[in-house]
C-alpha angles and dihedrals in degrees: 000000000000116000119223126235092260094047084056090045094049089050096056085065099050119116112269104250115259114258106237085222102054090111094030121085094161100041086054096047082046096045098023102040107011085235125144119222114208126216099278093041085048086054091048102056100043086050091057087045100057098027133066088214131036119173116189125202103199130179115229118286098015093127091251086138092051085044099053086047084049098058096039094070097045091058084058099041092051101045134079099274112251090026092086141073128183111201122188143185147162135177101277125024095240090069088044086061106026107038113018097031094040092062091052098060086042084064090049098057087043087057096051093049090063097057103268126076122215106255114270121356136289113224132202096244076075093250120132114211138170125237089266098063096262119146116227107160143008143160126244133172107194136191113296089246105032098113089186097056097131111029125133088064105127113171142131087230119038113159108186111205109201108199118206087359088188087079104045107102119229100269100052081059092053078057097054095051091051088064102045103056100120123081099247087053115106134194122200112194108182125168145118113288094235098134121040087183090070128088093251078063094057101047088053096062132087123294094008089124095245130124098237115195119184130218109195114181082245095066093053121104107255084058100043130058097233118124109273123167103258089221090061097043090091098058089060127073122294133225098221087057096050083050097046090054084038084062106031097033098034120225097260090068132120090227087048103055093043099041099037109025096030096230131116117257136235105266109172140171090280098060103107105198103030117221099250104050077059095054086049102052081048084066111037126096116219129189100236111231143235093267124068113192127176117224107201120189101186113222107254097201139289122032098356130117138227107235134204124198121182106197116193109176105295095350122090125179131173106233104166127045126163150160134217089005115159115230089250086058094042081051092055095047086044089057099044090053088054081056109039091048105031092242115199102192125022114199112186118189095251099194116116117331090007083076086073097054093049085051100056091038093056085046096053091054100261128140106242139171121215098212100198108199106193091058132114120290124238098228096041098171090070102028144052100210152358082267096056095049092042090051099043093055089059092053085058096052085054092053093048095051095240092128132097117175124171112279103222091051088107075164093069095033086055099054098038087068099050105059115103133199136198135192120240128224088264093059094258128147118239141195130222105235135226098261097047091049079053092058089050087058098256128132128241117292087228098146092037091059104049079054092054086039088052088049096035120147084227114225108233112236100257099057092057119104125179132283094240096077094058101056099119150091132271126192088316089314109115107219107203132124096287 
């Protein structure tokens, strides 16, 4: 039968049929992309469904990013086409392309190998439009202050995915909420939980309004019973992993409870180098400078480790670490550093069996400071020790940003947020030392020290006065060389 002009009028303005799946998350992965959700990601999604604002604190490797992709595409699929946006950010524009967008146009391809393709097309200039022309998503990562970073978005359905939402800064967040002021509007905040003094933090604790859902290590599927696809089992989280940062980060550690239990941790006053100012300095990407200088912090016994930190400029990587080495062999790797990176001064960490190393090292003809810890500080009005002044100009690097560390050393990342400092009577600034962050469980900051050795404010020789006058106790805190 032909239909008349009328009949083809009449049926333009008839309602868009609803999608089976508007309120299904799961039934459209598993339809649409033959796909299984497990619990969490069960949680996740329904949430999103019946909440304007879900927030997600997520340990590391728990597939939040795939989810939130995931997600992302089903808001489109499931709307009137033209009707939805999808909006995401992240703090820096390379995870906005390559993780959360990504997964995106992973879903995509998934989508068109069952069969039916996902309406329009998803570029890699991480826009999502419809075969019209019509714009329905895109990534952006603005400026950290600019309040009115996504505006022009004028839908019924707007759901706003914020990818590692730790790092976004307090006004992108205002933004957000400027764009998401209908009912049918949905925000999605997931991250790891490694900063409770951020506004992802905020937004995680009681009577915030938000939806929070938690994502411990323990929930995942390698440590659960429930039904997940084995081919996919290597792509989670792995028990011998959680039991390798158990043991090297200790579970007392700021790193440990966020990236393993998925819960913020308790950073206090006390914390000397915050968590975020150390997730920062992971992503950020620093021009090296004219100058390379090694930071050596020498193995005591036991369990530590001799560390090697190569600082060029800003940039500061860890390019030696060994165990049982014998000072004559610390000494070797020390000098073919020196070789392999021009390096133009060498500081080794003097204190105990480090003497032996500088020793060798000023027999053999090489350049080395003996960076005394436990010495007197330069400024010691403000500080204890050599070590407290030493440290506390690296905490100053970190909060000016003029730092850049590798961004896959979850070990130094680790340490660096452990350490804690207290102020004395006398208004000085203290360290916890080695052997105190021992009795709290934690391993030796190994890694952490040869990067405050490498960035060190270096004492002049004449200022320096000898370890035994500091052997004491402050306030609970052990002054002594380490």
């Amino acid at each position: 039968m032909t239909l008349t002009a009328w009949e083809h009028a009449a049926r333009a303005f008839e309602p868009t049929p609803v999608s089976p799946y508007r309120y299904d998350p799961e039934g459209w992965a598993r339809a649409r992309l033959g796909v299984h959700l497990w619990s969490k990601q069960r949680e996740i999604s329904g949430s999103v469904v019946a909440n304007r604002r879900t927030a997600v604190k997520s340990c590391h490797n728990a597939g939040k990013s795939w989810t939130a992709g995931m997600l992302g595409s089903w808001w489109i699929d499931v709307h009137p086409p033209g009707e939805a946006f999808v909006v995401s950010t992240a703090p820096s524009y390379p995870q906005v392309h390559a993780i959360l967008w990504e997964e995106i146009r992973k879903t995509a391809k998934l989508a068109a190998a069952m069969g039916e393709p996902l309406p329009g097309r998803v570029l890699q200039s991480d826009e999502w439009k419809l075969d019209d022309g019509t714009l329905v998503g895109w990534g952006r990562k603005p400026a950290d202050t600019d309040q009115h970073g996504f505006q022009g978005i004028h839908r019924r359905y707007v759901l706003v995915l914020l990818d590692e939402a730790c790092g976004i800064p307090e006004q992108l967040w205002t933004a957000v909420e400027a764009i998401t002021t209908g009912a049918d509007c949905r925000i999605l905040a997931i991250g790891n939980p490694d900063d409770p003094n951020t506004e992802f933090g905020n937004v995680c604790k009681p009577g915030s309004g938000w939806n929070v859902i938690g994502v411990a290590a323990f929930d995942t599927p390698n440590f659960t019973d429930e039904p997940f696809p084995e081919r996919l089992r290597p792509l989670m989280l792995s028990p011998e992993w959680v039991e390798d940062k158990k043991r090297r980060w200790g579970e007392t550690s700021p790193r440990y409870v966020s990236k393993v239990l998925g819960e913020f941790p308790e950073v206090g006053d006390d914390t000397l180098i915050s968590p975020r100012w150390i997730e920062a300095a992971q992503q950020r990407t620093l021009q090296p400078g004219p100058v390379n200088v090694l930071g050596v912090d020498v193995a005591r016994f036991g369990s530590d480790r001799s560390i090697l930190c190569l600082a060029r400029g800003p940039l500061a990587r860890i390019i030696g670490d060994y165990s049982h080495a014998r000072t004559t062999e610390t000494t070797g790797k020390v000098i073919a550093a020196k070789r392999e990176h021009q390096v133009h001064e060498i500081r080794v960490d003097g204190v105990g069996v480090g003497s032996g190393v500088v020793d060798e090292l000023l027999e053999a003809g090489h350049d080395v400071l003996d960076m005394q810890s436990g010495a007197g500080a330069i400024d010691r009005e403000h500080y204890v020790n050599a070590r407290a002044e030493w440290w506390w100009g690296l905490r100053e690097r970190f909060e000016a940003g003029d730092i850049d560390l590798d961004p896959v050393d979850d070990e130094l990342a680790a340490q660096l947020g452990t350490l804690k400092y207290k102020f004395t009577a006398r208004g000085q600034v203290l360290i916890e030392s080695k052997d105190d962050m021992k009795k709290r469980g934690l391993p030796s900051p190994d890694r952490a020290d040869a990067v405050m050795l490498a960035y060190a404010h270096v004492v002049p020789p004449d200022q320096i006065i000898g370890d035994e006058d500091l052997d004491e106790d402050i306030d609970g805190y052990t002054i002594s060389p380490y």
